[in-house]
Backbone bond lengths (Angstrom), bond angles and torsions (degrees), N, CA, C in turn:
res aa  C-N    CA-C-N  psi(-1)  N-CA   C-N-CA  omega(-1)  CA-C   N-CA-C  phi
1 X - - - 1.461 - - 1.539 109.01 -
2 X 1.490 95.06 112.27 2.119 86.94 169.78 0.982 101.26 -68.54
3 X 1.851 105.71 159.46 1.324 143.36 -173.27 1.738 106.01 -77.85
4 X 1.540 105.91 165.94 1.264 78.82 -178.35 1.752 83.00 -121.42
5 X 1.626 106.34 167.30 1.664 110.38 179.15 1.212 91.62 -86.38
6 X 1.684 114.94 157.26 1.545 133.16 174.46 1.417 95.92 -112.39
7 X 1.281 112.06 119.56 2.274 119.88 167.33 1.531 75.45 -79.29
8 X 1.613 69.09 134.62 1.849 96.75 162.98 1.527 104.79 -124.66
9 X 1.177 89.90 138.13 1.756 112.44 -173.38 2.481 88.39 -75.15
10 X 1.440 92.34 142.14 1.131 92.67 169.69 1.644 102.93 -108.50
11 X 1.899 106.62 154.62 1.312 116.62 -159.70 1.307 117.04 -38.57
12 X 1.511 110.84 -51.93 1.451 127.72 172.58 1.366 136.89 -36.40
13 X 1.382 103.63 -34.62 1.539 134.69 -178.69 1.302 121.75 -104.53
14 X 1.570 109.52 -4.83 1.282 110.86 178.06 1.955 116.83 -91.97
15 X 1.174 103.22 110.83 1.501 97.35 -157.48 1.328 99.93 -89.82
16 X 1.204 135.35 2.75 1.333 143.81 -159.19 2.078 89.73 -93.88
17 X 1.330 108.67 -63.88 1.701 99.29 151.92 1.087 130.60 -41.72
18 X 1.150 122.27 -61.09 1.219 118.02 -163.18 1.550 135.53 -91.81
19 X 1.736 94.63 18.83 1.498 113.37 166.17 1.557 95.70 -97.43
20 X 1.228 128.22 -32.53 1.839 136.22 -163.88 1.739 93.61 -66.26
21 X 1.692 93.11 155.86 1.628 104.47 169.57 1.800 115.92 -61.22
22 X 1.391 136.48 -0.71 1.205 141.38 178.12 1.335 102.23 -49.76
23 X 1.400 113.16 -71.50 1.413 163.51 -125.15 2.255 107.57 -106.00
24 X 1.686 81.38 -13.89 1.653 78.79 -173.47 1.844 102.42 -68.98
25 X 1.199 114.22 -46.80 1.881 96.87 160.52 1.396 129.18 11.39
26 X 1.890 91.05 -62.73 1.434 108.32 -142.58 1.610 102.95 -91.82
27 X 1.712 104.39 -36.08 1.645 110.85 153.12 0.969 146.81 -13.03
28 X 1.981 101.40 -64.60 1.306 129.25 -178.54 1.449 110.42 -69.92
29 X 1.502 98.90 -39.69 2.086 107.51 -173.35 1.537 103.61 -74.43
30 X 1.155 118.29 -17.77 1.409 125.86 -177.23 1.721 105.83 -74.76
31 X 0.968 95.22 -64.65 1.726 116.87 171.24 1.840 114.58 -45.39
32 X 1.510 109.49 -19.74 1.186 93.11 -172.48 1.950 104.44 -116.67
33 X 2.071 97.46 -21.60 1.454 90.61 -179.67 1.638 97.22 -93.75
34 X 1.449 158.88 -10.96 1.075 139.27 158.00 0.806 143.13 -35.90
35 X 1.794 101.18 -50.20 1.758 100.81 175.88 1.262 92.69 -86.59
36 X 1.096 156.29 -11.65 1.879 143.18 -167.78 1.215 72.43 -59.93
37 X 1.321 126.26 -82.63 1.246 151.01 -125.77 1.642 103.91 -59.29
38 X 1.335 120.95 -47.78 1.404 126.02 175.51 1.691 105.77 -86.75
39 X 1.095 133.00 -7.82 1.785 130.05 164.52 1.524 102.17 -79.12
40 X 1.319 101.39 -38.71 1.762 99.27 -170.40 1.822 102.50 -58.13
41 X 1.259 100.47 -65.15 1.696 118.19 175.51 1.626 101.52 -24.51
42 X 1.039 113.70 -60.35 1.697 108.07 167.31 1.132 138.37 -82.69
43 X 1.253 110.82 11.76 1.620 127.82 174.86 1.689 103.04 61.39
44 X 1.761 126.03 41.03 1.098 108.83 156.77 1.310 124.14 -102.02
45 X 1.791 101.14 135.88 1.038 117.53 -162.08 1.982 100.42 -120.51
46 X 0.843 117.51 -59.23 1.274 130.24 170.89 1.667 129.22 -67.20
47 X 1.709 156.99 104.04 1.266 150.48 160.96 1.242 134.31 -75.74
48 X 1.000 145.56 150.22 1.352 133.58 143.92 1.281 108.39 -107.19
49 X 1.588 141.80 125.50 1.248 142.28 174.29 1.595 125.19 -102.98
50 X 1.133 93.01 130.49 1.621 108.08 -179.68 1.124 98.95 -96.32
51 X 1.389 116.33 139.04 2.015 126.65 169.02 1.755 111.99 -145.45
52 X 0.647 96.40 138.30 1.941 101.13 -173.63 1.498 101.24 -178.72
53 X 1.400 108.00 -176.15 1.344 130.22 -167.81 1.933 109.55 -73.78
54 X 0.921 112.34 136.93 1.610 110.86 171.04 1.362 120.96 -69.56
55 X 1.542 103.99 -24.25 1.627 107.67 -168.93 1.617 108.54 -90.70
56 X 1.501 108.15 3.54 1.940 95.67 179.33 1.406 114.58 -79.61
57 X 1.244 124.60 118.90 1.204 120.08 -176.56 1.540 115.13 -94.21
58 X 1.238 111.67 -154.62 1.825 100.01 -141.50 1.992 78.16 -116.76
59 X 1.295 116.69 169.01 1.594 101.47 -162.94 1.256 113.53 -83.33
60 X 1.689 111.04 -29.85 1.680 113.89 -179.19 1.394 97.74 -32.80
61 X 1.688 119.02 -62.95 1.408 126.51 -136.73 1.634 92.86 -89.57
62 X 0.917 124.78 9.78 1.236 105.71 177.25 1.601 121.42 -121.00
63 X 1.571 93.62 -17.28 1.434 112.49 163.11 1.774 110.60 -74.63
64 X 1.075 117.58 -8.69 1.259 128.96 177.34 1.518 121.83 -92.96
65 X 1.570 99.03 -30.55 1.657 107.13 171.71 1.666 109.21 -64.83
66 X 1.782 98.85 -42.30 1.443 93.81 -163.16 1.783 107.18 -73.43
67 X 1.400 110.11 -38.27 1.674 111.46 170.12 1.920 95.76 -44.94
68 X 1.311 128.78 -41.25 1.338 105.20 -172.29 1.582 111.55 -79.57
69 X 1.072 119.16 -30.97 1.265 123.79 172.21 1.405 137.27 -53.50
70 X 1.745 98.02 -53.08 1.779 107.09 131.58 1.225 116.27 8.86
71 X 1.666 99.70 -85.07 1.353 112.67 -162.18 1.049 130.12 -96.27
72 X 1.396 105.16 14.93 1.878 105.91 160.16 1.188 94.79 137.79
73 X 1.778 130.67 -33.20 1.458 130.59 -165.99 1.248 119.45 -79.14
74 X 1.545 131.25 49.75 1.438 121.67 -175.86 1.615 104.78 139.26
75 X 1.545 95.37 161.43 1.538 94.61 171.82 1.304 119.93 -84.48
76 X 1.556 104.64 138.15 1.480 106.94 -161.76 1.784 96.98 -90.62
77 X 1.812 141.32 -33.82 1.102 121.33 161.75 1.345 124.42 -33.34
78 X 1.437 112.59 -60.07 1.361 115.33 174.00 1.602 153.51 -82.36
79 X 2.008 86.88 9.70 1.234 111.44 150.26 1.251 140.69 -77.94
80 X 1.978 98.71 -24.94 1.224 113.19 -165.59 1.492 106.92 -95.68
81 X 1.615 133.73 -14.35 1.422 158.84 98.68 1.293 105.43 3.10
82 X 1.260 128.28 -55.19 1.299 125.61 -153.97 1.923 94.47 -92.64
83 X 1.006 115.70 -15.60 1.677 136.29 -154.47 1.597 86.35 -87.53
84 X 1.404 118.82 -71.34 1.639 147.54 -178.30 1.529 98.42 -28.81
85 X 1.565 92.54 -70.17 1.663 94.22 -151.98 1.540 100.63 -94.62
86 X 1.483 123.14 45.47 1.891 134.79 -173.30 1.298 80.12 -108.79
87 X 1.502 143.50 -52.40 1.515 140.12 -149.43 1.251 108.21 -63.29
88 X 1.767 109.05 -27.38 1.603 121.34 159.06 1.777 120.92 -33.71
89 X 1.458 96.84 -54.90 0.974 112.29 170.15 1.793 120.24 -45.77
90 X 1.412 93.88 -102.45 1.709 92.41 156.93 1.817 113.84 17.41
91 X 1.638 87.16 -99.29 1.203 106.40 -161.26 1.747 116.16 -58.71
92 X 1.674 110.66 -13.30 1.647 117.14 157.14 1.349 107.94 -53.30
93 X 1.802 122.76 -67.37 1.173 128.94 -160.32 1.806 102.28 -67.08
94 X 1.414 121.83 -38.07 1.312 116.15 176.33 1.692 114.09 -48.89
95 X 1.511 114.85 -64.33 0.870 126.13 -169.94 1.788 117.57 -27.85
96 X 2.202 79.78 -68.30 1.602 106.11 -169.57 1.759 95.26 -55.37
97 X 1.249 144.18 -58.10 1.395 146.23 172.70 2.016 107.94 -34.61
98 X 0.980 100.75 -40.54 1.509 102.24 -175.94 1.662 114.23 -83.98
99 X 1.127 103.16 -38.15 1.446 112.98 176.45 1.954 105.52 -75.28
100 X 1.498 126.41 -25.15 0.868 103.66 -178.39 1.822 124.60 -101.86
101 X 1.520 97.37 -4.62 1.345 123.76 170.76 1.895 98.29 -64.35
102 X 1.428 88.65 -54.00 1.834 93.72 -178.91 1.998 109.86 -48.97
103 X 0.856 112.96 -40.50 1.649 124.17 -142.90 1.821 82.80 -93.15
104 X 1.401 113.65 -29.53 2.084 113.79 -171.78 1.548 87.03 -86.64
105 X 0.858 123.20 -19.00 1.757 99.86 -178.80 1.481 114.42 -107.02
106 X 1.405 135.62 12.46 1.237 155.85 151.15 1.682 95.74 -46.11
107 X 1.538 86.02 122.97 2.133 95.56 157.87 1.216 123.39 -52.11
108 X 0.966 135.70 131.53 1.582 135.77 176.35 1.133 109.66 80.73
109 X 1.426 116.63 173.85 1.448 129.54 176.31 1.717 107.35 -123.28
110 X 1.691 112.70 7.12 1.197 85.90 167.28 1.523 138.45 -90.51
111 X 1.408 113.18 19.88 1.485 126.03 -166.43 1.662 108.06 -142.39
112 X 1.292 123.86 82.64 1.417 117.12 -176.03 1.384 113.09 -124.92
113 X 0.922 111.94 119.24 1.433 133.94 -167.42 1.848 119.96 -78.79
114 X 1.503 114.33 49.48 1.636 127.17 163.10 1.184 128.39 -1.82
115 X 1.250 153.36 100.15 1.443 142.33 158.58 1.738 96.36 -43.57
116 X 1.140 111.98 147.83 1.124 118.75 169.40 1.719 106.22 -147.03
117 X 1.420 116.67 147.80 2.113 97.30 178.00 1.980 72.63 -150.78
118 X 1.669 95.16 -176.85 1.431 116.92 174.59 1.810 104.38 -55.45
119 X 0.849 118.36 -36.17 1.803 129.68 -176.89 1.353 118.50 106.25
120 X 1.525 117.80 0.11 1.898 126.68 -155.08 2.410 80.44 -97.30
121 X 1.662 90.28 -137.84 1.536 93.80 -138.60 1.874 69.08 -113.95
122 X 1.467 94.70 -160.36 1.937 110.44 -178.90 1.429 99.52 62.66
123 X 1.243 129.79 -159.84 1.281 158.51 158.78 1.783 105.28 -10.02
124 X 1.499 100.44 -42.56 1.433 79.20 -177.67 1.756 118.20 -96.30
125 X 1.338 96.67 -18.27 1.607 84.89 170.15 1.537 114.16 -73.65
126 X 1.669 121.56 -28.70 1.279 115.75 160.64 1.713 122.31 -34.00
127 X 1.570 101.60 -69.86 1.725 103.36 165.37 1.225 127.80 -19.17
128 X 1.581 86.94 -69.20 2.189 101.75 176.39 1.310 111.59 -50.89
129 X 1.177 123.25 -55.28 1.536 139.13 171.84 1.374 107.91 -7.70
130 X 1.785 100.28 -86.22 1.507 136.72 -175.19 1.601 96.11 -36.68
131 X 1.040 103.75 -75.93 1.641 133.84 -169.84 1.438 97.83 -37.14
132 X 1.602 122.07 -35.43 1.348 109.28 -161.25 1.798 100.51 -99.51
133 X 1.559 108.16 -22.69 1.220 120.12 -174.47 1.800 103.11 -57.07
134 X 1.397 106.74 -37.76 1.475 99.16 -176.02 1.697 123.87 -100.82
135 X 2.125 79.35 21.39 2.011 84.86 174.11 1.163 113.01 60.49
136 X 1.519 110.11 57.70 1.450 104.26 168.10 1.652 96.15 -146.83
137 X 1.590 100.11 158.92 1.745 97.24 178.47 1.226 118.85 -63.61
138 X 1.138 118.14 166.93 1.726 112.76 -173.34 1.499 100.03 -156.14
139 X 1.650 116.79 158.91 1.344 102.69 -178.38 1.852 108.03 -133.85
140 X 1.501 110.58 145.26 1.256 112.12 161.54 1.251 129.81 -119.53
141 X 1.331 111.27 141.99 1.714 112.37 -165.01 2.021 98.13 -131.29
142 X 1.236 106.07 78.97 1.239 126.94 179.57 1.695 117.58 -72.97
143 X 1.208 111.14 119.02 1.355 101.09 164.89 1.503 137.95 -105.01
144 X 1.306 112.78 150.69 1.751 117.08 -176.10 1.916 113.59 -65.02
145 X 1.120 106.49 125.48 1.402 97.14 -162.47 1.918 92.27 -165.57
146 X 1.592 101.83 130.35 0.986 110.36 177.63 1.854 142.51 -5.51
147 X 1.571 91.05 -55.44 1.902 94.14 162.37 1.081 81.88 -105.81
148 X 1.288 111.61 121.49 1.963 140.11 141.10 1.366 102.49 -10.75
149 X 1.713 117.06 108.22 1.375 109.85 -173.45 1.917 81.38 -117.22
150 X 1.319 108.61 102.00 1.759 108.64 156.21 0.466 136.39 -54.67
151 X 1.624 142.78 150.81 1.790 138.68 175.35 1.775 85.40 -78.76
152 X 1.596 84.87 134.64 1.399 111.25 160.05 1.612 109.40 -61.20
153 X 1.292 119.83 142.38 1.357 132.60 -177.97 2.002 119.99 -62.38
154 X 1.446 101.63 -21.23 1.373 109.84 -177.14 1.665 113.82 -86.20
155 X 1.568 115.95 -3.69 1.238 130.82 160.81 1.579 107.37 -28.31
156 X 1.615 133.79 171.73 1.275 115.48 142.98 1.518 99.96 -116.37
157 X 1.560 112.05 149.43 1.458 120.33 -132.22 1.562 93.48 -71.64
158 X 1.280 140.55 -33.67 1.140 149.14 -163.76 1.555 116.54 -69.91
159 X 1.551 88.72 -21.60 2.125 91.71 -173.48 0.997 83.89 -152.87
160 X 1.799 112.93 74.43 1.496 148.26 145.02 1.638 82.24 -92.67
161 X 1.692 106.15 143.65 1.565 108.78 158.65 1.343 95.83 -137.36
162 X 1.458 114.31 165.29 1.704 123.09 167.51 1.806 94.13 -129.86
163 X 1.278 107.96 109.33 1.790 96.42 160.93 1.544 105.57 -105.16
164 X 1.555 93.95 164.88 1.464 100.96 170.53 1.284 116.86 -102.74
165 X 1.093 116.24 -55.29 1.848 132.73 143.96 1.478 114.67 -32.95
166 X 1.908 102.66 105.52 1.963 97.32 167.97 1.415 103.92 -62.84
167 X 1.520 129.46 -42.57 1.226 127.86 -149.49 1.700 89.89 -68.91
168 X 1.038 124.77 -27.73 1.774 117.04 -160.45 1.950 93.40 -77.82
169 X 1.412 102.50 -46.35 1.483 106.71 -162.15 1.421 104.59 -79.58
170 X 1.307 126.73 0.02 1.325 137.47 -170.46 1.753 97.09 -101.24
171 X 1.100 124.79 -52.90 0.995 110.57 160.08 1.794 131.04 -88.09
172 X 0.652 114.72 27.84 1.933 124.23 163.91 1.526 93.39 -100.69
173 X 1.362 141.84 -14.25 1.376 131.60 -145.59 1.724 94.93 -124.02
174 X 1.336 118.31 -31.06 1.645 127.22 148.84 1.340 129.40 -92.10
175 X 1.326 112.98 -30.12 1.898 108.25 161.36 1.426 119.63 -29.85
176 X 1.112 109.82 -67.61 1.738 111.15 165.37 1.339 119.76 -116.79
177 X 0.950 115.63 60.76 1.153 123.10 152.02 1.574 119.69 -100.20
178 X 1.537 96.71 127.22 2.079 100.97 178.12 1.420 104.28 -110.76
179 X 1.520 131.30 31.87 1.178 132.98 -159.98 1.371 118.88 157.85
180 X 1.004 120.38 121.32 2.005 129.45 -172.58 1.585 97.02 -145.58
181 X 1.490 90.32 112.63 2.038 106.87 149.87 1.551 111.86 -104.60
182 X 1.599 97.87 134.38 1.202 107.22 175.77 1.573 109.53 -106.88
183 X 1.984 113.25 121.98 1.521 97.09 -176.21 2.130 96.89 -92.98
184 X 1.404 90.95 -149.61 1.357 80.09 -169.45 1.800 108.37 -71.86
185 X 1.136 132.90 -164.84 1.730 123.84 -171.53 1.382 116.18 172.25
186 X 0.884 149.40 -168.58 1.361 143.45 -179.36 1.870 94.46 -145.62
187 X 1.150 113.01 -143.80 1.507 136.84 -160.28 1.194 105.33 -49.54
188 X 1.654 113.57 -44.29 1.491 89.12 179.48 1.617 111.20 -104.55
189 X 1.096 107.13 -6.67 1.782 90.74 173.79 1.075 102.95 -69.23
190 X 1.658 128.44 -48.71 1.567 114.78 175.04 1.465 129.81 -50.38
191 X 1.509 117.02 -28.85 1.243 119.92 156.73 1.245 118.70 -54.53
192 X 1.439 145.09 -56.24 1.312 168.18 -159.78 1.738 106.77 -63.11
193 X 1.649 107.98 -48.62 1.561 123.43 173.70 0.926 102.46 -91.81
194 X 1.159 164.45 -47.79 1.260 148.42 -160.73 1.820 104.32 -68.67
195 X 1.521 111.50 -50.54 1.293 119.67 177.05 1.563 123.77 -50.97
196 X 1.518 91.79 -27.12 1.332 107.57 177.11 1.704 126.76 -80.47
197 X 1.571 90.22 -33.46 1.574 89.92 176.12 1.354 106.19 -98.57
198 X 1.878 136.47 -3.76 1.570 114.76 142.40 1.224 114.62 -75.67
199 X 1.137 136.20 9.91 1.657 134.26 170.68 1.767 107.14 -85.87
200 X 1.392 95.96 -29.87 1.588 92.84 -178.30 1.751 115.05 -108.54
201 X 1.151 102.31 -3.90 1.388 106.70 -177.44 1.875 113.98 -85.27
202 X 1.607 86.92 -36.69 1.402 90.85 150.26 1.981 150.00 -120.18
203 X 1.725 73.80 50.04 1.354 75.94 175.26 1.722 137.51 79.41
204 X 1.580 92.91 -20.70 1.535 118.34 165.51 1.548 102.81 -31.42
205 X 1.490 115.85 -89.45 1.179 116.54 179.77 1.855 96.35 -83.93
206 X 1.181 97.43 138.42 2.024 122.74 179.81 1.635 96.91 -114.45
207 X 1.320 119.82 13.04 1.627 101.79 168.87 1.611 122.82 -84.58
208 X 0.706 145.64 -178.14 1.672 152.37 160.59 1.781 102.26 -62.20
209 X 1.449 130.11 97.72 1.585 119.30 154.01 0.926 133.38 -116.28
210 X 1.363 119.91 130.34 1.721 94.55 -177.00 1.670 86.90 -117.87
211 X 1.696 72.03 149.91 1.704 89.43 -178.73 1.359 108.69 -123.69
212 X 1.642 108.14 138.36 1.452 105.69 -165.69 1.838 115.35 -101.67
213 X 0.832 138.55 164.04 1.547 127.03 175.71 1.685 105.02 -138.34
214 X 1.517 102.39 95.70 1.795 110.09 -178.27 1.317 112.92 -91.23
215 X 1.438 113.21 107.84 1.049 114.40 173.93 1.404 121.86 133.65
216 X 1.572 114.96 59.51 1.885 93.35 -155.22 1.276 113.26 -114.72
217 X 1.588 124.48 38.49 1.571 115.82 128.66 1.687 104.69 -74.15
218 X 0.881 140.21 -34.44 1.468 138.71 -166.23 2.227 86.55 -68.76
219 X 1.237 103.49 -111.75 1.449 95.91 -175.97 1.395 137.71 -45.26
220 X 1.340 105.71 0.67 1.707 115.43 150.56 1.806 113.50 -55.83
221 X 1.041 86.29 -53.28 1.578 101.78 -171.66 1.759 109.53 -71.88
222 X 1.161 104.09 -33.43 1.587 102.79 -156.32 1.838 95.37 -101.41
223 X 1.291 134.43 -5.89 1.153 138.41 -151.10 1.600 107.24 -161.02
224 X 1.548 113.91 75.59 1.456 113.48 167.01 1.644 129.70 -84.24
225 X 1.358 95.69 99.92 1.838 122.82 -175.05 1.490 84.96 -55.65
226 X 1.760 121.77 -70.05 1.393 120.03 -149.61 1.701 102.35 -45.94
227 X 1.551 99.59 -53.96 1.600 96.93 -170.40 1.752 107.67 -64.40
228 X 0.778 128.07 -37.75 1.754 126.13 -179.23 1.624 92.38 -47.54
229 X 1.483 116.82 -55.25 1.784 121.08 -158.53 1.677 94.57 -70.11
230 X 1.392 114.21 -44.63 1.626 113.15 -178.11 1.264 127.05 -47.19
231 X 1.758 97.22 -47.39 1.532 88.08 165.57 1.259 132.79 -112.81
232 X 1.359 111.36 35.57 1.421 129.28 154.00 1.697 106.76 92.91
233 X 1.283 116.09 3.47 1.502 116.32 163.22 1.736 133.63 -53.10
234 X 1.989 87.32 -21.90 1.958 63.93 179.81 1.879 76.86 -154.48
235 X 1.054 109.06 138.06 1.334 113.89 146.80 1.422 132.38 17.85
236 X 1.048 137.17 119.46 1.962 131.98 177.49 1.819 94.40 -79.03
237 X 1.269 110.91 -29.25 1.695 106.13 -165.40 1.632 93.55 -95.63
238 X 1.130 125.67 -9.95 1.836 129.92 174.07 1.465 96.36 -58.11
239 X 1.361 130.72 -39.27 1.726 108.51 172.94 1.748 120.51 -45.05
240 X 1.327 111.14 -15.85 1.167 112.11 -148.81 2.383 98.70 -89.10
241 X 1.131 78.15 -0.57 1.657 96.95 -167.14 1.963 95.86 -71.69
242 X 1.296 105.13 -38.55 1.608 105.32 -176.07 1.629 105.43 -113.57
243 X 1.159 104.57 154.21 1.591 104.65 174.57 2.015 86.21 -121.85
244 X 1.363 95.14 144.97 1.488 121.65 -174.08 1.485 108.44 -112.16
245 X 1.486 117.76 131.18 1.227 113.93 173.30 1.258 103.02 -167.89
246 X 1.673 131.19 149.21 1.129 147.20 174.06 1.723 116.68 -84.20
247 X 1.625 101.93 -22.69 1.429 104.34 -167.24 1.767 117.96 -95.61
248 X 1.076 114.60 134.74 1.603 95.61 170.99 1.527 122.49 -90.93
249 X 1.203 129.94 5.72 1.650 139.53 115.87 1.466 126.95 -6.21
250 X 1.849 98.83 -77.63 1.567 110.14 -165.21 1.381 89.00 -62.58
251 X 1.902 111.77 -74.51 1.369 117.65 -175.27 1.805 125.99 -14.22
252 X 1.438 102.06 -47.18 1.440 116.34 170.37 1.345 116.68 -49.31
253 X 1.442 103.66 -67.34 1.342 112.82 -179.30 1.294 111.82 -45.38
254 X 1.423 110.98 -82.22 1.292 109.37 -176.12 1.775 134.37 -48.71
255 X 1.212 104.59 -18.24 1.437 101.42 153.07 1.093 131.81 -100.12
256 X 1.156 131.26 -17.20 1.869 118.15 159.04 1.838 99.94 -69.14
257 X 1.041 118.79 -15.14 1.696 103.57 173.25 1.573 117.09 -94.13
258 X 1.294 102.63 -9.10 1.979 96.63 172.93 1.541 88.67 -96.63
259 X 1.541 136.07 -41.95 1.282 116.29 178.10 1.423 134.41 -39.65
260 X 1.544 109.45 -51.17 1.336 152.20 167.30 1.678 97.10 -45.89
261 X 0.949 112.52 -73.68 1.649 119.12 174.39 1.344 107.64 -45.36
262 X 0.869 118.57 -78.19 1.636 134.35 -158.58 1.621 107.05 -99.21
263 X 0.688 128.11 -2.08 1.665 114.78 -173.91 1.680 119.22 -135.48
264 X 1.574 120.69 19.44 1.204 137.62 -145.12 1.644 109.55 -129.25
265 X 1.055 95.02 -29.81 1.479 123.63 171.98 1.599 124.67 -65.41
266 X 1.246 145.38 -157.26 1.484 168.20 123.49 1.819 100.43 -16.47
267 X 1.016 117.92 141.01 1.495 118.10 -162.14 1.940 79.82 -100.82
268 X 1.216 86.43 134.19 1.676 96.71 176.06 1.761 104.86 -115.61
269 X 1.650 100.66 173.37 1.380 98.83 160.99 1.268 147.70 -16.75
270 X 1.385 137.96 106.23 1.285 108.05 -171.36 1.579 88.86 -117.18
271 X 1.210 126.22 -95.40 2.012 106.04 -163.25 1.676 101.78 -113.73
C-alpha cells in the first residue's frame, strides 16, 4: 500500500497558531510594523488627532430624532440632549476641514500635518468628514471591540486600520501626533487624555503638544482641575498642559501657531 504525503501548513500560514497566546509576540510586532510600513508609503510623518465620543451625531439626524420624538417616537429630553451636544459635531468636521485646508497650502511637502481620529462614528467620523471635505488624506485607526465598531466611510481607504491591541493603537495615535483635540467623550476619551497628560507630565513624550479641550461647559463639569489642585494631586501650573476653548476660531488659531512655532522645523523627539 503507498503511503500517503502529509501538506504541511508552513508556520506563517498556520492560523490555528497564530490566533493562540504562543504567537501573541508576533501580533503585537505585526500591529506596530504594518501600519509603519503603510504611513511610511505615504510619507506620514506629522498628525493632528481628533478624540471624542462615538455617540455624537451629526445635527440633521438628530434634529430629526427630536421631530420624531415630538411625535410620540422617543424621548424628546434626550433628543433635545442629543440636538445640544450634535454642534460638537459640526464644529469637529469644521475644525478638521480648516486645519487641513491650512496644512495643503504649506510650502513644501516635507511637513504635513494629517487629520488622524480612532476611525469609528461621533466625533471622529466628523474629523474624517471635514478632513475629506477639503480633499486631503486623513487617517483611521479603528479598534476591534465587542459591538462591531466600522471605519467610518470618510476614512481614506488606504489608512483604514483595525487594531486589536488598545496599547498598539494608542500609541500609532500619539507617535505622530504634533497636536490632539479632545471633544466631549466618555470612557475612552477620558482614558485617551488622561494617558496623555501622564505621558506629558512626565516627560514620557519630550516633544512639543498642544492639547486642545473643546468644549468647556462639557469638561468643566466632567473634570474638576480646581479639586485635583486643592488637594494637592496635580500641579496649579498642570492647567497649563491643555488650552480650553468653546470656539473653533480660537482653537484654529492657536494651533496652526504652536504648529508653526514648534513643529515646522528639524523633526525632534517624539516618544
Amino acid at each position: 500500500m503507498a503511503e500517503k504525503n502529509h501538506r504541511v501548513v508552513k508556520a506563517y500560514q498556520n492560523i490555528g497558531f497564530l490566533k493562540d497566546s504562543d504567537a501573541r509576540s508576533l501580533r503585537i510586532l505585526s500591529e506596530y510594523l504594518e501600519p509603519q510600513s503603510r504611513l511610511s508609503r505615504f510619507n506620514i510623518v506629522d498628525t493632528i488627532v481628533f478624540m471624542g465620543s462615538a455617540r455624537i451625531i451629526p445635527p440633521e439626524q438628530a434634529e430629526a430624532e427630536l421631530e420624531a420624538a415630538k411625535e410620540g417616537h422617543g424621548d424628546v429630553e434626550r433628543a433635545e440632549l442629543r440636538l445640544e451636544m450634535s454642534h460638537y459635531y459640526e464644529a469637529a468636521s469644521d475644525l478638521a476641514e480648516r486645519l487641513t485646508s491650512w496644512s495643503k497650502e504649506l510650502n513644501g511637502t516635507e511637513r504635513r500635518f494629517i487629520v488622524c481620529t480612532g476611525g469609528g462614528p461621533g466625533i471622529m467620523a466628523a474629523a474624517n468628514r471635514g478632513a475629506s471635505r477639503a480633499r486631503g488624506l486623513n487617517i483611521g485607526m479603528a479598534i476591534s471591540i465587542p459591538e462591531e465598531q466600522l471605519i467610518n466611510p470618510y476614512v481614506t481607504r488606504d489608512l483604514a486600520f483595525q487594531f486589536h491591541y488598545f496599547f498598539m493603537r494608542k500609541f500609532w495615535l500619539v507617535y505622530l501626533a504634533k497636536a490632539v483635540i479632545f471633544f466631549p467623550g466618555g470612557f475612552g476619551t477620558l482614558d485617551e487624555l488622561f494617558e496623555l497628560l501622564t505621558l506629558l507630565k512626565t516627560e514620557k513624550i519630550r516633544k512639543h503638544l498642544p492639547v486642545v479641550l473643546f468644549g468647556k461647559k462639557y469638561w468643566d463639569e466632567v473634570i474638576n482641575f480646581d479639586a485635583l489642585i486643592k488637594y494637592s494631586n496635580v500641579d496649579p501650573g498642570d492647567r497649563n498642559l491643555v488650552f480650553s476653548t468653546d470656539s473653533v476660531e480660537d482653537a484654529y488659531t492657536y494651533l496652526t501657531d504652536e504648529l508653526t512655532k514648534f513643529a515646522m522645523g528639524e523633526k525632534g523627539v517624539t516618544l
